[in-house]
C-alpha positions as CSV (number, residue, x, y, z in Angstrom):
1,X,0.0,0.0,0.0
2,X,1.3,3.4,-1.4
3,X,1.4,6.0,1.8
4,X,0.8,10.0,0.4
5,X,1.2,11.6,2.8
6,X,3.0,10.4,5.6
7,X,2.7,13.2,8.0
8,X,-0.8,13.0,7.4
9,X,-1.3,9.3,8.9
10,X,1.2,9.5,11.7
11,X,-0.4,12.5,13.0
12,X,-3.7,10.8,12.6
13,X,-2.3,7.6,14.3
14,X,-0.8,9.4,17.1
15,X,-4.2,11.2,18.1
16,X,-5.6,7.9,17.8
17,X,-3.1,6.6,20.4
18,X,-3.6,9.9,22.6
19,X,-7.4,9.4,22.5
20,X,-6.7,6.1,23.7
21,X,-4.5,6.5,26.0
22,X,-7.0,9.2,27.3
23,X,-10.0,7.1,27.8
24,X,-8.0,4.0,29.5
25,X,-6.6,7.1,32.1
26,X,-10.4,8.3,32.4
27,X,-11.4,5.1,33.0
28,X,-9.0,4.6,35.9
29,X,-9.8,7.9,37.4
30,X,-13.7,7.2,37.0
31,X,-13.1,3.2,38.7
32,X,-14.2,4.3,42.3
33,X,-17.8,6.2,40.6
34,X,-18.2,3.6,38.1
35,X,-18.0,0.6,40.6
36,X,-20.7,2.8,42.8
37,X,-22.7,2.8,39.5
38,X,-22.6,-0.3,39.0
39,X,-23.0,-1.5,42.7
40,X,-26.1,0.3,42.5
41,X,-27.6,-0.7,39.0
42,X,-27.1,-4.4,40.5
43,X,-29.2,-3.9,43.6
44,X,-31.7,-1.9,41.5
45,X,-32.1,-4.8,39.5
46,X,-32.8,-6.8,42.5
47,X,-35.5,-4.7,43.6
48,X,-36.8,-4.7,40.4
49,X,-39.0,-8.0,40.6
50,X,-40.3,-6.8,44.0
51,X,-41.8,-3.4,42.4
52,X,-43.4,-5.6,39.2
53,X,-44.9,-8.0,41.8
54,X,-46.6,-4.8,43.4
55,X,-47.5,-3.1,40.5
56,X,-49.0,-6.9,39.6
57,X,-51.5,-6.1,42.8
58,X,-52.6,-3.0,41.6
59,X,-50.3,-0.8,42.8
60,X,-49.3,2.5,40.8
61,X,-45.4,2.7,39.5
62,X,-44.7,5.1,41.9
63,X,-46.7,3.4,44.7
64,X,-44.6,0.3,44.0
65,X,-41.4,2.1,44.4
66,X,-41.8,4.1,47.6
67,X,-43.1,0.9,48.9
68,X,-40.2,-1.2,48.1
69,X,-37.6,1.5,48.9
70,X,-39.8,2.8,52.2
71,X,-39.4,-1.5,53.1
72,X,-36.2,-1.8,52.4
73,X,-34.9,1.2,54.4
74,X,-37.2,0.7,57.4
75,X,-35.6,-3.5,57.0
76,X,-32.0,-1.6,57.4
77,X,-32.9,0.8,60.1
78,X,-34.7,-2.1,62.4
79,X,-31.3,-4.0,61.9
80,X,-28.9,-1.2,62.7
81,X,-31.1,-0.4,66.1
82,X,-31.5,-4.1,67.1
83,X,-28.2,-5.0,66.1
84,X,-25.6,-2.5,66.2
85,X,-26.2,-1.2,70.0
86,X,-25.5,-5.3,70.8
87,X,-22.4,-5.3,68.2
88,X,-21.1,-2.4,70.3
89,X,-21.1,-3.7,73.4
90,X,-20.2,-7.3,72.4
91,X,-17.1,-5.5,70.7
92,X,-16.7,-3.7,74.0
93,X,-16.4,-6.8,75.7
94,X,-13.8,-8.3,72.9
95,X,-12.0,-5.3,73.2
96,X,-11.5,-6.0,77.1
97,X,-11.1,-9.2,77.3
98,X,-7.8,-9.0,74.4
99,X,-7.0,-5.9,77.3
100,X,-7.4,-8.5,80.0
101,X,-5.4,-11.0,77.8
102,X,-2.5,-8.6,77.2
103,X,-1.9,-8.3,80.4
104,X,1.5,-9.5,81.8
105,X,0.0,-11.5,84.6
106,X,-2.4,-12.8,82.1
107,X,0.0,-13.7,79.6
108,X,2.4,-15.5,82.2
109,X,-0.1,-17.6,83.2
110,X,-1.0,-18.6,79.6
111,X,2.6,-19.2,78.7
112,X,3.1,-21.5,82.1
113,X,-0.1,-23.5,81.0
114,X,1.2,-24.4,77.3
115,X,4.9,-24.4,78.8
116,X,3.1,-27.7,81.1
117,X,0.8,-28.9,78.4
118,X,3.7,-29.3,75.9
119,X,6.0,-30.3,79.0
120,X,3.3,-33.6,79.1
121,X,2.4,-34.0,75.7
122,X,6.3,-33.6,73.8
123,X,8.4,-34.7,77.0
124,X,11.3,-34.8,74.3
125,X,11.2,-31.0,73.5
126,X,13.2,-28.8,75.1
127,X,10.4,-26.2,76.0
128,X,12.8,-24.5,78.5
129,X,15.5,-23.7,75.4
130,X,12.5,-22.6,73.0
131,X,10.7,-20.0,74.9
132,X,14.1,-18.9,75.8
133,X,15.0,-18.8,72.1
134,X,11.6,-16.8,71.5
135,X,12.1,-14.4,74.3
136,X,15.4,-13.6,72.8
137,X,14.2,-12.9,69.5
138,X,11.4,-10.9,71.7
139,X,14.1,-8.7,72.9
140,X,15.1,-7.8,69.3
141,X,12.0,-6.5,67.9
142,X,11.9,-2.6,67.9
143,X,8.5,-1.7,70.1
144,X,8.6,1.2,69.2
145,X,8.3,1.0,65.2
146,X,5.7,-1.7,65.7
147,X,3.8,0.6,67.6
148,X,3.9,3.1,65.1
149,X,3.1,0.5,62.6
150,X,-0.2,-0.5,64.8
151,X,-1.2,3.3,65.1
152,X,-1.3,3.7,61.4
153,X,-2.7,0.7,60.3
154,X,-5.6,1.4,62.7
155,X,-5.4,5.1,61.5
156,X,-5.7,3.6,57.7
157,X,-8.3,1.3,58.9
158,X,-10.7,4.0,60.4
159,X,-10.2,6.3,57.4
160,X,-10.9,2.7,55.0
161,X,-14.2,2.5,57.5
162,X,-15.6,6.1,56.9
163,X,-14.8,6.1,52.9
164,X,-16.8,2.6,52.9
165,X,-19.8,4.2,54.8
166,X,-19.6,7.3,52.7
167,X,-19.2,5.0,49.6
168,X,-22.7,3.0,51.2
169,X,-24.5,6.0,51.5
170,X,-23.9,7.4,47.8
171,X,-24.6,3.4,46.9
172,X,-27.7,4.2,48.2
173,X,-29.0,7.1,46.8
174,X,-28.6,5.8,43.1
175,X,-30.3,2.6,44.2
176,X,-33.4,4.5,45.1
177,X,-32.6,6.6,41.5
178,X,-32.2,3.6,39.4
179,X,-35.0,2.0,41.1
180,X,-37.5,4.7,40.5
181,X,-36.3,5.7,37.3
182,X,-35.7,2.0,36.0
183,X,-38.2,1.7,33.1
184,X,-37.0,5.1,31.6
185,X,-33.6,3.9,31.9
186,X,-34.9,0.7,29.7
187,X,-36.8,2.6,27.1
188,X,-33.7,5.0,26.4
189,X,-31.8,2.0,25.9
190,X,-33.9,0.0,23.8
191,X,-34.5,3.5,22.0
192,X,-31.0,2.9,20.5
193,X,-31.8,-0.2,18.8
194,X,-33.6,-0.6,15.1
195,X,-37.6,-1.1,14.9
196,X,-37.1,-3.9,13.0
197,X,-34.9,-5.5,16.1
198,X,-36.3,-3.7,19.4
199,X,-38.7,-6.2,20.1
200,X,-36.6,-9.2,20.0
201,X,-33.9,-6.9,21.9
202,X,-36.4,-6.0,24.5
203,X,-37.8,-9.7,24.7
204,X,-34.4,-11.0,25.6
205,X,-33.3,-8.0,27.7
206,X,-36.2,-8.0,30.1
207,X,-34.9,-12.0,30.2
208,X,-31.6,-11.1,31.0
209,X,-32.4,-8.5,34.3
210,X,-35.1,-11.0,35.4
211,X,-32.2,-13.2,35.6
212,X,-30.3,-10.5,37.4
213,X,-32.9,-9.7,40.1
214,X,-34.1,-13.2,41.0
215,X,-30.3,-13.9,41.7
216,X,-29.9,-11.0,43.8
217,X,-33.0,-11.8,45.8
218,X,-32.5,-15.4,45.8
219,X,-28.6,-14.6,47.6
220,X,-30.0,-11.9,50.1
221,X,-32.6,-15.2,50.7
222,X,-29.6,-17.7,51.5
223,X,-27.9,-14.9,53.8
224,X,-30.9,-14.2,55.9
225,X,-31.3,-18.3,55.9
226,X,-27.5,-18.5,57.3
227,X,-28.0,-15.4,59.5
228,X,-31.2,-16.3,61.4
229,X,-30.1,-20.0,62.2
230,X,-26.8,-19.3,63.4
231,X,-28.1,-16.0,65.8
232,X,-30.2,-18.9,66.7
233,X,-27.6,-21.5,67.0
234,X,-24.7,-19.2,68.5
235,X,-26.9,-18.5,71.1
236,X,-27.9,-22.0,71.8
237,X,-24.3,-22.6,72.5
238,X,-23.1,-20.1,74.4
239,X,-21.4,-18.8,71.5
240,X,-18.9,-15.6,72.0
241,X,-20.4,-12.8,70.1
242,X,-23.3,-14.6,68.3
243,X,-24.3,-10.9,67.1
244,X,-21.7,-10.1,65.1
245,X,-21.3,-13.7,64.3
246,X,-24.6,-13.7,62.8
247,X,-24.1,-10.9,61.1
248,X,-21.1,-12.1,59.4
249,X,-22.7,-15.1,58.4
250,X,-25.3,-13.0,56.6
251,X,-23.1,-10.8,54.9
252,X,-20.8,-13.7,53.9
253,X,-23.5,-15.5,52.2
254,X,-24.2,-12.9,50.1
255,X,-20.2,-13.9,48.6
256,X,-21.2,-16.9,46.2
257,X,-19.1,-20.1,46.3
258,X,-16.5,-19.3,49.3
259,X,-18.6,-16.9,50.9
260,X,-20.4,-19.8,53.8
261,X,-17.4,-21.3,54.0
262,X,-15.3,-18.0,54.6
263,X,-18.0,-16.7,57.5
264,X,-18.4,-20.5,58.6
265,X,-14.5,-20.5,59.7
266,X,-14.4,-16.8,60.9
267,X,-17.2,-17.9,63.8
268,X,-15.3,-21.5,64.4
269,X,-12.0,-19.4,65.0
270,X,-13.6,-17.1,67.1
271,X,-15.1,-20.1,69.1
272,X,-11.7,-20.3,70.1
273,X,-10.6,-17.5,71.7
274,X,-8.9,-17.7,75.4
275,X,-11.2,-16.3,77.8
276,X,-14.0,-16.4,75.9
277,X,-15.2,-19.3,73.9
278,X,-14.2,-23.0,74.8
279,X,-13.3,-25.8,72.2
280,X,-16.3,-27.9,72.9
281,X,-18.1,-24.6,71.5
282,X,-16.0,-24.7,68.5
283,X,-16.3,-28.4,67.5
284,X,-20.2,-27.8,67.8
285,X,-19.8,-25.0,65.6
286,X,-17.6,-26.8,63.4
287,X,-19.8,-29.8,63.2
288,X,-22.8,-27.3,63.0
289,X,-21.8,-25.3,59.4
290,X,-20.3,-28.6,57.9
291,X,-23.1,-30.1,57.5
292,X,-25.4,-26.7,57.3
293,X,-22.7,-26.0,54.4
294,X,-24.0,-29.4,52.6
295,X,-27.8,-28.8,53.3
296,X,-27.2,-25.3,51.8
297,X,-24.9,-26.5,48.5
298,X,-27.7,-29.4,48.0
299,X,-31.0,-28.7,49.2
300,X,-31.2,-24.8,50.2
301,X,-29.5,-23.5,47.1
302,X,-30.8,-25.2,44.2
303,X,-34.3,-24.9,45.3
304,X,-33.8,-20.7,45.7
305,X,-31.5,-20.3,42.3
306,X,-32.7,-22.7,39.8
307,X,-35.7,-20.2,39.8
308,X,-33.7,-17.5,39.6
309,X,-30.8,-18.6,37.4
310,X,-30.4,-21.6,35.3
311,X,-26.0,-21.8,35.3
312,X,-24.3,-25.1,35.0
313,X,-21.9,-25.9,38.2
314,X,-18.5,-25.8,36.3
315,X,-19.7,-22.0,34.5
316,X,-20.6,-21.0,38.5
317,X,-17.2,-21.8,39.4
318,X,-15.5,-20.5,36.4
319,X,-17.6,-17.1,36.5
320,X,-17.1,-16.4,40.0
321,X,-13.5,-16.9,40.2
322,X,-12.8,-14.8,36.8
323,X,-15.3,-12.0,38.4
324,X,-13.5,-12.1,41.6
325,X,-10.0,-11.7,39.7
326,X,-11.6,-9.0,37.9
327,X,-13.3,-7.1,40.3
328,X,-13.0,-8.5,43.4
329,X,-15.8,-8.7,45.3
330,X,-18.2,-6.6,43.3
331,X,-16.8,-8.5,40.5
332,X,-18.0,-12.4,42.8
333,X,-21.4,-11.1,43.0
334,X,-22.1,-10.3,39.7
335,X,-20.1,-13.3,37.8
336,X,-23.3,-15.6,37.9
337,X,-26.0,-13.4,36.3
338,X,-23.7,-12.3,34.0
339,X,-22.8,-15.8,33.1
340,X,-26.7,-16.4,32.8
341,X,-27.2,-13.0,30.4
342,X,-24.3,-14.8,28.2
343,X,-26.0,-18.1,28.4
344,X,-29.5,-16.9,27.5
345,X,-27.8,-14.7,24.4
346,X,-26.4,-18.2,23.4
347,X,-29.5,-20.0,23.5
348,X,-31.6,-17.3,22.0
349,X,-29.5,-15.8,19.3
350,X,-26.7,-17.6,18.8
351,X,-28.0,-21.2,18.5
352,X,-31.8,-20.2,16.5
353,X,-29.0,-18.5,13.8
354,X,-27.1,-21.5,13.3
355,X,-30.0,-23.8,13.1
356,X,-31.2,-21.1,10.3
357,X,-27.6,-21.7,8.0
């Protein structure tokens, strides 16, 4: 191919690279407004099938909306004043007992009950030359950098608290916005497609975020499922914490695949603490969320998502782990109706077109 005008096409390729180059930096820049965004079009589609249900009974669009968004709040605010004044305190108490723990008394007489324990079980280690060996290397550490290390990760932690709520809060108000506004959202959308094409496109779109808010529903299902029976459980045990522990089996089991599993060893570990929980407490737990782990991958699960999304196991596992490399935990939740928007494109477009040839 004969070139003209050189100048011409390098300056042309160059702005091409420089407009590139500019979006991909924009992109970056935006990825804290655009993962908001998109947090918040994913929850709006999960509210989605609650308003159409309403507006099924009669209910006005509008009606439907406050409703669901009126619910929803009033379901947040009657957790945060049930749950967060017994989170405080139960985190009061943590807080004093690792005080209590810290303590040098304390801490002797831990380290003079494993010194005999191991004395008994291992009579052929030298317990006596180890903890000397560890006190030593004790001696070594610089307190003074570690505490300065401590001060700001708990300084970087507190700030990483306040952005999240302020991130939850602004996560929020597009939820209601999206929510409200969702069919306009749609018919600007499907505005952009041919009339020869926009009913197929809307037949297979209004498929595709069904798919979306059945899944989000059917996950907030299996949290409140974990969440209720272990606040139940917990407490049947004497469980440290079962507050918070119940809370982080809820918000765990909104993490498909690993999520349970994650929570589930979170409270067994906490079981464990000195001074607080007991092992006995911990082998019931552990027993407990084994085999609530199998009722939930077998019985519980299929029963909520095969109505909401209809994903082989091996594409589950696949989209999950790819969404979570992507976009971490944002990137976890969506992976599956994703994965189900992709599988109803194949099975409705791609597969009636081949058939056709």
């Amino acid at each position: 191919m004969k070139i003209h005008n050189p100048f011409r096409v390098a300056l042309l390729a160059t702005l091409g690279v420089g407009v590139g180059l500019l979006i991909i930096g924009s992109v970056q820049n935006l990825s804290t407004i655009l993962l908001y965004v998109g947090t918040a079009l994913f929850l709006s589609l999960g509210l989605d099938p609650v308003v159409s249900f309403l507006e099924r009974r009669g209910l006005p669009r509008w009606a439907a909306v406050l409703v669901t968004i009126l619910a929803v709040l009033g379901v947040f605010t009657g957790i945060i004043f049930m749950v967060v004044p017994i989170i405080v305190s139960q985190i009061g108490q943590l807080v004093f007992q690792i005080e209590q723990l810290l303590q040098p008394g304390r801490w002797n007489e831990i380290v003079a009950q494993v010194q005999t324990w191991v004395s008994q079980t291992l009579p052929w280690l030298k317990i006596d030359d180890v903890w000397a060996s560890i006190q030593r290397w004790f001696t070594t550490l610089d307190v003074g950098s570690i505490s300065t290390m401590i001060g700001n990760s708990l300084l970087t932690g507190a700030g990483a608290v306040a952005a999240g709520l302020g991130g939850a809060f602004i996560v929020l108000i597009l939820t209601i916005y999206f929510t409200a506004s969702t069919p306009s959202l749609k018919s600007a959308v499907y505005q952009l497609v041919p009339a020869s094409k926009r009913a197929r496109f809307i037949e297979l779109s209004e498929k595709i975020t069904d798919s979306v808010g059945y899944y989000v529903m059917g996950q907030v299902s299996l949290g409140v499922i974990n969440g209720v029976l272990s606040a139940i459980f917990l407490s049947i045990i004497n469980a440290p914490f079962p507050a918070v522990l119940a809370v982080v089996a809820f918000f765990f089991s909104l993490i498909p695949l690993v999520g349970t599993l994650t929570g589930s060893t979170i409270i067994v570990l906490t079981c464990l603490l000195p001074g607080l929980g007991s092992p006995t407490a911990a082998l019931i737990a552990l027993i407990y969320y084994l085999v609530y782990m199998q009722i939930e991958a077998y019985v519980i699960s299929p029963r909520i998502m095969n109505r909401a999304v209809s994903v082989p196991g091996s594409v589950v596992v696949i989209s999950a782990l790819a969404g979570g490399a992507l976009l971490n935990l944002l990137g976890a939740l969506i992976a599956i109706p994703v994965a189900a928007s992709i599988l109803i494109i194949y099975r409705e477009v791609v597969i009636p077109r081949q058939n056709e040839r």
